[in-house]
C-alpha positions as CSV (number, residue, x, y, z in Angstrom):
1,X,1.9,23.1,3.3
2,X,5.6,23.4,3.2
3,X,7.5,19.9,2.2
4,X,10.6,18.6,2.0
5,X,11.1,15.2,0.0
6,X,14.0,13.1,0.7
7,X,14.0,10.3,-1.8
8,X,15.0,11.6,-5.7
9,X,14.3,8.2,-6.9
10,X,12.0,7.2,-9.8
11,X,9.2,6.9,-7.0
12,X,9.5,10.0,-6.6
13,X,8.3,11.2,-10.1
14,X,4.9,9.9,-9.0
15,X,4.9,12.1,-6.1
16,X,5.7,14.8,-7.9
17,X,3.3,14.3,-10.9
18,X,0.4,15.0,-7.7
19,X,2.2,18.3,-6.0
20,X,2.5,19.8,-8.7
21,X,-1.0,20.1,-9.5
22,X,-1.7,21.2,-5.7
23,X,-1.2,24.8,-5.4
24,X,-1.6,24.3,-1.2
25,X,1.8,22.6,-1.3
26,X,5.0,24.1,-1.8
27,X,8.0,21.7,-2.0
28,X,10.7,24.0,0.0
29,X,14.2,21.4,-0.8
30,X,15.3,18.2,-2.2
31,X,17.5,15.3,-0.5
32,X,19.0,12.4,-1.6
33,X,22.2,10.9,-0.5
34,X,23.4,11.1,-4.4
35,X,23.4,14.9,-5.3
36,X,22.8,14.4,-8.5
37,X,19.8,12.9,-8.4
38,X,18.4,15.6,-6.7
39,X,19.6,18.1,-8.5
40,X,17.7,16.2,-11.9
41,X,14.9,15.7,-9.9
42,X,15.3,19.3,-9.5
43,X,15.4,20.5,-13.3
44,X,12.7,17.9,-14.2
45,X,10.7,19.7,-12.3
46,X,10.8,22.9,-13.0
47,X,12.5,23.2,-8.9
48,X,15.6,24.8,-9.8
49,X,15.3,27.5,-7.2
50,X,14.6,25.1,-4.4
51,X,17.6,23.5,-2.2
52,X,19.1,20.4,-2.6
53,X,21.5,18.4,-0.8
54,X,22.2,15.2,1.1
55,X,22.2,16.0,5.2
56,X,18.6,15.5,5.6
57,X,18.9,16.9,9.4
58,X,20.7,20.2,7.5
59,X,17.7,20.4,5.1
60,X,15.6,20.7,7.9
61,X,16.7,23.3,10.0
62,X,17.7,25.4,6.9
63,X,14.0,24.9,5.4
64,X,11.8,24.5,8.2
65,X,9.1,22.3,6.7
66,X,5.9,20.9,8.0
67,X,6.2,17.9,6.3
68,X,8.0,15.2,5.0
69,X,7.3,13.1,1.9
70,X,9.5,10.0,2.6
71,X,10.4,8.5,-0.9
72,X,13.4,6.4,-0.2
73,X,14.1,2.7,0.2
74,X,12.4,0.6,2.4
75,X,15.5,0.3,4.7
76,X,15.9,4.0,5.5
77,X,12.1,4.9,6.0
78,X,12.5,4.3,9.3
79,X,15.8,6.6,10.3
80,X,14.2,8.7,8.2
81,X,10.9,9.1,9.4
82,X,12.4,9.4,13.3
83,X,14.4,11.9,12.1
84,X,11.8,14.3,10.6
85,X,9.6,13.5,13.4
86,X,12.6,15.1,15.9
87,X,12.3,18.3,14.0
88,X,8.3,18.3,15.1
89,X,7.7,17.5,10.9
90,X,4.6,15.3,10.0
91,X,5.6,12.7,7.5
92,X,3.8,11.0,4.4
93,X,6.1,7.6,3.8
94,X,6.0,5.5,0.7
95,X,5.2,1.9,1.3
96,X,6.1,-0.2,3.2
97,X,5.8,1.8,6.2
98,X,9.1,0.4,7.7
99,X,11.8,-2.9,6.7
100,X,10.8,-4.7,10.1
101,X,7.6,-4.9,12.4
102,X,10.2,-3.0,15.2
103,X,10.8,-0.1,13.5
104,X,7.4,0.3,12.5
105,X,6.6,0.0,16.2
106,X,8.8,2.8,17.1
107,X,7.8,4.7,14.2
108,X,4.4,5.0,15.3
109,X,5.5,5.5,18.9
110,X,7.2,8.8,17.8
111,X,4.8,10.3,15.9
112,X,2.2,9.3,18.9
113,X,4.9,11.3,21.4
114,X,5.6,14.0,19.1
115,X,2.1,15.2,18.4
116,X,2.3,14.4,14.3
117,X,0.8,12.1,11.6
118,X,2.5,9.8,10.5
119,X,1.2,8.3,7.5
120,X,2.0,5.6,4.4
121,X,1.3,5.6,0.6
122,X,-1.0,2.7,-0.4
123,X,-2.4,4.6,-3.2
124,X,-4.6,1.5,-4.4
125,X,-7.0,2.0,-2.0
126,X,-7.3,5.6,-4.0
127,X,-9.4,4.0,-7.1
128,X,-12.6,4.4,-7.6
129,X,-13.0,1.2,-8.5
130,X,-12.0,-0.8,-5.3
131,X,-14.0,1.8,-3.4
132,X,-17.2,0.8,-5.7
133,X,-16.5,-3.1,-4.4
134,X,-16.1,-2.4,-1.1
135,X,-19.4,-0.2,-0.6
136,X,-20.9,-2.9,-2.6
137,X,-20.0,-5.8,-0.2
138,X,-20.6,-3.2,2.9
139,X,-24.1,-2.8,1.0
140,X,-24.9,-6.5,2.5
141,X,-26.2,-7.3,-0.7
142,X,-24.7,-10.3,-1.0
143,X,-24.4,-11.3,2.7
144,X,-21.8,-11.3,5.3
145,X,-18.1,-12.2,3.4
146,X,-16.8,-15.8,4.1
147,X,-13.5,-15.7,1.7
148,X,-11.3,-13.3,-0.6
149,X,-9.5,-14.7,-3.1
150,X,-7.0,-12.5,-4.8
151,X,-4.4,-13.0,-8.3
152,X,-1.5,-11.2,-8.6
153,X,0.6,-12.3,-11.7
154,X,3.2,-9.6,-13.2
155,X,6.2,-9.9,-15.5
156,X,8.0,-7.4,-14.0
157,X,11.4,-6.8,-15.4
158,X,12.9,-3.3,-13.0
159,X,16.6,-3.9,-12.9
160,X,17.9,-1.9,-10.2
161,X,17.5,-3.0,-6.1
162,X,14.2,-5.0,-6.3
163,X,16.2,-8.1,-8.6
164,X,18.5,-8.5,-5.8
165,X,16.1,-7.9,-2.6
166,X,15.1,-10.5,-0.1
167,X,11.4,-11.7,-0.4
168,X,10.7,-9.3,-3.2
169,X,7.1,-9.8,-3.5
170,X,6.0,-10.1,0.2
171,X,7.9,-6.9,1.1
172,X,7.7,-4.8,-1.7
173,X,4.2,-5.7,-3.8
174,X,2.1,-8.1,-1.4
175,X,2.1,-5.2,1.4
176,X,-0.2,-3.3,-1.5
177,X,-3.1,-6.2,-2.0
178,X,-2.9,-7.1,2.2
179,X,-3.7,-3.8,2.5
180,X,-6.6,-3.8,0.0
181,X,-8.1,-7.2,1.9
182,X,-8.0,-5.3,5.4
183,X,-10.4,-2.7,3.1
184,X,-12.3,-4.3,1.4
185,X,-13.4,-7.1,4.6
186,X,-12.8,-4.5,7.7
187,X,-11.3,-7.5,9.0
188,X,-7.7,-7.8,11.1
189,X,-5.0,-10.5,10.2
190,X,-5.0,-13.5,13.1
191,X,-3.1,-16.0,11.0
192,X,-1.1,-17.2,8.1
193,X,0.9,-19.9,6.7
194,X,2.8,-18.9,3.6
195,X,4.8,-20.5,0.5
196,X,7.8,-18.5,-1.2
197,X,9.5,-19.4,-4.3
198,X,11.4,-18.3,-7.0
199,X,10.6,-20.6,-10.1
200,X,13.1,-21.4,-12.7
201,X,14.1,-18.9,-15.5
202,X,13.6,-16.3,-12.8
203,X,15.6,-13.2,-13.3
204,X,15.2,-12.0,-9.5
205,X,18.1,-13.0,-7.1
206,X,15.7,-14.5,-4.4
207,X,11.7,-15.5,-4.4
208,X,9.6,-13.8,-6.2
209,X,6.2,-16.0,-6.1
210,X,4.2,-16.7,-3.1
211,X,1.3,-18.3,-1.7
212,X,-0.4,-17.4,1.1
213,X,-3.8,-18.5,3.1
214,X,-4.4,-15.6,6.0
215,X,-7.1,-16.0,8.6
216,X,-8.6,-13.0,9.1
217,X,-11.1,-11.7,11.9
218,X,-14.9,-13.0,11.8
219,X,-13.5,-16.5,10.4
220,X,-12.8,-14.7,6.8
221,X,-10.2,-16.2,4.9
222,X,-8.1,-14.4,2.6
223,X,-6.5,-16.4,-0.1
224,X,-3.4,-14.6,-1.9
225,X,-1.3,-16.3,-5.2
226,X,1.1,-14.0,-6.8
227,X,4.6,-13.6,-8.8
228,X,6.5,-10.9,-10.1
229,X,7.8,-13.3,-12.7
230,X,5.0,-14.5,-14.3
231,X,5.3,-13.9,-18.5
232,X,1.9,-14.0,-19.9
233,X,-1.9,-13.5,-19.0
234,X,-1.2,-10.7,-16.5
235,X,-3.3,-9.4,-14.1
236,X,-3.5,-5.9,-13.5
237,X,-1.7,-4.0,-10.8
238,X,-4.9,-4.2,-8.7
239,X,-5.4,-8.0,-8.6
240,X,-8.2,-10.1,-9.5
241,X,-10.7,-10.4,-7.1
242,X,-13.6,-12.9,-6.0
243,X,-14.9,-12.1,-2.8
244,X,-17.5,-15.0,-1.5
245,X,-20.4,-14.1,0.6
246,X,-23.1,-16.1,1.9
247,X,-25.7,-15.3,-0.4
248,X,-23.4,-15.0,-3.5
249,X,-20.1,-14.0,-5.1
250,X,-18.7,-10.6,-6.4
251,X,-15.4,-10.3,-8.7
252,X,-13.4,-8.4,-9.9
253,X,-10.5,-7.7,-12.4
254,X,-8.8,-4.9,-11.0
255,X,-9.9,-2.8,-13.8
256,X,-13.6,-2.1,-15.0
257,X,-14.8,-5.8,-15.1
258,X,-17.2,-6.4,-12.4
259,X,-19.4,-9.3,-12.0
260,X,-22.0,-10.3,-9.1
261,X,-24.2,-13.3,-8.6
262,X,-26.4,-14.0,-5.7
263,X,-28.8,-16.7,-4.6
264,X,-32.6,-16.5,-6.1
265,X,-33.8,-19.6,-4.9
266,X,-32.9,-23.0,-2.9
267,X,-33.8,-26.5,-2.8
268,X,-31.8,-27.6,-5.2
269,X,-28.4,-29.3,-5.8
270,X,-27.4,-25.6,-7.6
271,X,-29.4,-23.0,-6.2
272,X,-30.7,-21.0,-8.8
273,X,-28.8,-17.3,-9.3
274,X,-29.3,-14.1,-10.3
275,X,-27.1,-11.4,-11.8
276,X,-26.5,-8.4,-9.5
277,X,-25.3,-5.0,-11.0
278,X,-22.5,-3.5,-9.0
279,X,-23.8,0.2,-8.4
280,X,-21.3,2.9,-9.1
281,X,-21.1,5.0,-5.7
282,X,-19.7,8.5,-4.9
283,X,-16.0,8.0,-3.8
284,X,-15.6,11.5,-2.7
285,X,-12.2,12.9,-3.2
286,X,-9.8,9.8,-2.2
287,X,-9.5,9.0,-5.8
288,X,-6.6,9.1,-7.9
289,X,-4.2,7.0,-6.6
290,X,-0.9,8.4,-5.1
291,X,-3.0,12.4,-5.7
292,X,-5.7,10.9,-3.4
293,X,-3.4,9.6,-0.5
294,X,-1.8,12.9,-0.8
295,X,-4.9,15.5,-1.0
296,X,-5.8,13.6,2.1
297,X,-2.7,13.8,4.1
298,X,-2.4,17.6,3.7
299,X,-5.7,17.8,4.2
300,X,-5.6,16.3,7.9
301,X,-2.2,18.4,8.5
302,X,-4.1,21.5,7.8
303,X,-7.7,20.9,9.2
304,X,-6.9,18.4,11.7
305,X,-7.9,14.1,11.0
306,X,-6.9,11.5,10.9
307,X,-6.2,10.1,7.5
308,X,-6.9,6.6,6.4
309,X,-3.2,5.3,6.1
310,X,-2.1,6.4,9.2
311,X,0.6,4.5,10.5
312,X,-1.2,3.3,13.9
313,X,-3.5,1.5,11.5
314,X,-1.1,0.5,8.4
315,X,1.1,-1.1,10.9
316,X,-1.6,-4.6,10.4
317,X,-0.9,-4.4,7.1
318,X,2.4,-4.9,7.1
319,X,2.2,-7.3,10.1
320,X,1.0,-9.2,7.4
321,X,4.0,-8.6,5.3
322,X,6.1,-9.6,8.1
323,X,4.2,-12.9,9.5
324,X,4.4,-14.2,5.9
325,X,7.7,-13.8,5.8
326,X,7.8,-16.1,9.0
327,X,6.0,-18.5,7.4
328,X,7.5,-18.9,4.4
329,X,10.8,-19.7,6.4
330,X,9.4,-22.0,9.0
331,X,7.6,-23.5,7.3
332,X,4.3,-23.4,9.6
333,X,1.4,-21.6,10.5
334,X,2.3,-18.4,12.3
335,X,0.1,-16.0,14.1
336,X,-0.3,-12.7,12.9
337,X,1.7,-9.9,16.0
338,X,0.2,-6.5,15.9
């Protein structure tokens, strides 16, 4: 598969780390609207002899790609994504999908008219791990879920655009564990009310904590707490999980810590439990994180699919994003617009 990637970024590395090691995909040039970050993106890699430049419309016609891998900032996903779409490319888009619910409407409505896939990065769903808890909890083991409750507490010092961007969490991290609820529950956002902050000795420009409380489909409710400016006892990158069923209660640390408990016996003020092992499972190939979303994407462009971040579906996700947002400045309980 022939790819162009417009985005020379350090997200991009990431990318790159995965093609390389897939010999069915051939990156054919290099944009960015700073030459020079192409072209270093260019010698890291080993790309010397492949194109670079900053007209992303030029890139295409002179390179004729199938695909798009859309690594640039959360504002231009969109213009870029119609654009590549136009020249008939299928496009692979880091998350979020799109900086506002409209342009991920029209994103999807493009791809839909032009016949392509438009898909996202949410390479946490690509971990063994989370895939182990979710056929767990499918398994029924523990009954039918009731409530997901999910940690997120990072120290993150970045420098560059994230310490001065507008609801930093919500748009740029939270997008990444909504996502994981919608697959872990199979359930569809109907409701939030959300609380942003940014707490003192903060060194982001705007709010960097939140709070949120989602209804989801089936009555579930997912719980979320997290901050990007929290110094000490992190979680991991993945969250910490406890996902409540009505026979018993699964966590997890978002790493190899997994513990289950369900009911034995009734009758008494504390039903008696048991320990339940959470059974490893067969993941297939949608392991490895961004490799995974990747191997899957060219793997639908080439055979035909539908992968499982396309954006017809993603778009809930980051009506999620967006509807928290909403909250958080009304003050209220929102519903959820898909």
């Amino acid at each position: 598969m022939r790819a162009l990637l417009v985005g020379c970024g350090g997200i991009s590395r990431a990318w790159l780390r995965s093609v390389m090691q897939m010999p069915d995909v051939e990156i054919v040039a290099l944009v960015d609207i700073r030459p020079e970050a192409a072209q270093s993106l260019a010698q890291e890699f080993g790309l010397e002899a492949v194109p670079t430049g900053t007209d992303l419309e030029r890139m295409l016609e002179q390179t004729a790609p199938e695909a798009v891998f859309n690594c640039t900032v959360p504002e231009a996903h969109a213009a870029v994504a119609l654009t590549a779409l136009r020249h008939g490319c299928h496009v692979l888009s880091e998350k979020p999908l799109a900086h506002s619910l409209e342009d991920a409407t029209r994103m999807v409505a493009a791809a839909e008219a032009a016949g392509r896939i438009l898909a996202v990065i949410q390479n946490r769903r690509y971990d063994a791990r989370i895939r182990r808890l979710r056929h767990f909890v499918a398994s029924g083991a523990l009954g039918p879920i009731t409530t997901v409750n999910c940690d997120f507490f990072i120290g993150a010092h970045f420098g560059g655009f994230r310490d001065h961007m507008e609801h930093v969490l919500l748009l740029d991290m939270a997008i990444h564990t909504f996502d994981q609820a919608r697959f872990l529950t199979s359930a569809d956002p109907v409701s939030v009310y959300c609380h942003e902050w940014n707490p003192a000795g903060s060194w982001y420009d705007r709010d960097a904590s939140a709070v949120a409380i989602f209804e989801m489909s089936g009555g579930i409710v997912f719980t979320y707490r997290g901050s990007w400016c929290a110094e000490g006892l992190n979680t991991t990158w993945e969250g910490d999980w406890r996902i409540i069923c009505e026979r018993g209660t699964v966590s997890w640390d978002g790493a190899d810590g997994f513990k289950a408990q369900a009911v034995a016996a009734t009758g008494t003020f504390l039903s008696q439990l048991q320990e339940v092992a959470v059974p490893a499972c067969d993941p297939g190939d949608r392991i490895g994180g961004h490799a995974g979303n990747i191997r899957e994407f060219v793997r639908c462009v080439r055979e035909g699919g539908i992968p499982e971040t396309v954006a017809s579906d993603n778009v809930k996700s980051l009506a999620m994003v967006f509807a928290a947002i909403e909250s958080a400045r009304e003050g209220k309980r929102v519903q959820v617009r898909i």
